[in-house]
N, C-alpha and C positions, 0 to 999 in steps of 0.2 A: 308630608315631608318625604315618606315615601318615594313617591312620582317626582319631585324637586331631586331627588337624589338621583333614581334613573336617569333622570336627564343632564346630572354633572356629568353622568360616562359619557354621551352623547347625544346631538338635538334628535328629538325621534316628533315623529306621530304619534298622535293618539293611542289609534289603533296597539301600537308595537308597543308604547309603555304599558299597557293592558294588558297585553300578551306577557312583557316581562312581568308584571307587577304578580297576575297570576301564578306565572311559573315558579316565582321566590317566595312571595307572601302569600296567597290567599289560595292557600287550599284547603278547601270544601268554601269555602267564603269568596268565590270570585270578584271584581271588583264591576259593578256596572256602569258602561259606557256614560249613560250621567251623568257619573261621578267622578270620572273621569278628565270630560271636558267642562262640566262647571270648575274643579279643581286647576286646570288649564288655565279657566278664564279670567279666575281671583288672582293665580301666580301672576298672571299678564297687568292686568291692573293693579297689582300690587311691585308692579318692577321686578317681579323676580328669575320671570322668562318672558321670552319674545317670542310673538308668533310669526312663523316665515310666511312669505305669498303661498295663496292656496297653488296646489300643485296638482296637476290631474293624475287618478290610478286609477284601476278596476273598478269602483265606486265614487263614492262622491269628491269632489275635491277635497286634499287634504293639506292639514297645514304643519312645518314642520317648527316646532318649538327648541328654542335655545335657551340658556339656563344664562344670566346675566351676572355678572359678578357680586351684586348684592344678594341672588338667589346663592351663588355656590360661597360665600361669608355665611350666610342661613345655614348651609347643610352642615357645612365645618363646626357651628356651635352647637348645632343639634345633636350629629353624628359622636361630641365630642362628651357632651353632658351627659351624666347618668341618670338614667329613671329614680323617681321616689323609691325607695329600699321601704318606704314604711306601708304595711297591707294595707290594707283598706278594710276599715271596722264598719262598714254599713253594708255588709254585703250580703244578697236577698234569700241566700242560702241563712244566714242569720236574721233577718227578719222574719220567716217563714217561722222558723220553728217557734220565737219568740208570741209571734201572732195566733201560731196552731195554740200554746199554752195560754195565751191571756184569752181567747176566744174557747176556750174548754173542747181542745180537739186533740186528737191523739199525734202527739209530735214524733213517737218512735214511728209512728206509718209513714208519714211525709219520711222520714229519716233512711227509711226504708227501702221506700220510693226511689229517693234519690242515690242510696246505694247502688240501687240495680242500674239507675242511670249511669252513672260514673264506672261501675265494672263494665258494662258495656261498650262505653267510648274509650275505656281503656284498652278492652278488646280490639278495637277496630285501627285504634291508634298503633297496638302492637303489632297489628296486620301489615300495615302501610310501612312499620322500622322494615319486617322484615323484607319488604318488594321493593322498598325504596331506594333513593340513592341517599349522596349525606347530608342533603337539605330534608328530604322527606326524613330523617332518622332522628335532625338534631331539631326540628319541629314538634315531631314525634314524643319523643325523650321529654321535650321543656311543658306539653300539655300534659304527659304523663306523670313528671313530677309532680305538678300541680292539681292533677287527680290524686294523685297520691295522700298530698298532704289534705287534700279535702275527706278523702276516706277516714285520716285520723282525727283529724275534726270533727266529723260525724261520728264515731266510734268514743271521743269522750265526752262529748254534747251528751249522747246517748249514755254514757255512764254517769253523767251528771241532770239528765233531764229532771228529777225530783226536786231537786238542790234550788234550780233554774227556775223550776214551778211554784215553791213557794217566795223565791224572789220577785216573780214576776206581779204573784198575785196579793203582794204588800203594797 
């Protein structure tokens, strides 16, 4: 939805929605070229962009895609709808500990573990607010939040691992 969305601003290249898609979304997570144009290919046989005649650059021929009115109807309900608000209860930071306890393993170490992980990417996160501009800050900020709240999740998992353990092993 992404890439359908870049190209309501205007028909681009491959190439250039890659380059945007990076420069807004995917930092440290580039997006690859692949992905890109298989994503291209579905939008085209799916009616929702058009691909122009190949056009000659620097490289190989390139093709420039337009976003069709059934694709920019797409972005409008997409762009319009809000994400599920509700967390996600299967998540592998919870299975982990659960499994460390039913498998008779030490859950406060994984817990631990994962502290040190999480202070660290908070670290790195708080690096990038500060060098950043306001995409890199409000990026920054929304994975920091959600470190956040993981740190307290671990912190009463951890207050409550006994609890959990004879839960588990009923």
């Amino acid at each position: 939805m992404a890439l359908l969305g870049l190209l309501d601003r205007e028909p681009s290249h491959g190439y250039d929605l890659k380059r945007d898609y990076d420069a807004y979304f995917g930092r440290g997570r580039p997006l690859p070229f692949s992905q890109v144009y298989a994503t291209l290919s579905r939008l085209a046989r799916d009616g929702k962009a058009v691909a122009g005649v190949a056009e000659p650059g620097a490289g190989p021929d390139r093709k420039r895609y337009t976003i069709t009115e059934e694709g920019k109807r797409e972005v409008e309900v997409w762009i319009t709808e809000p994400i599920p608000a509700e967390p996600h209860f299967q998540t592998e930071l919870f299975v982990k500990v659960v499994l460390s306890l039913m498998l008779g393993r030490h859950a406060e170490d994984y817990l631990d573990v994962q502290r040190t992980a999480h202070l660290a990417r908070m670290r790195e996160l708080t690096i990038l607010k500060q060098k950043g501009g306001v995409v890199d800050t409000l990026l920054a900020d929304h994975g920091l939040f959600h470190l956040e709240a993981d740190l307290r999740w671990i912190d009463l998992t951890e207050a409550r691992l006994s609890s959990l353990a004879e839960e588990v092993a009923s």
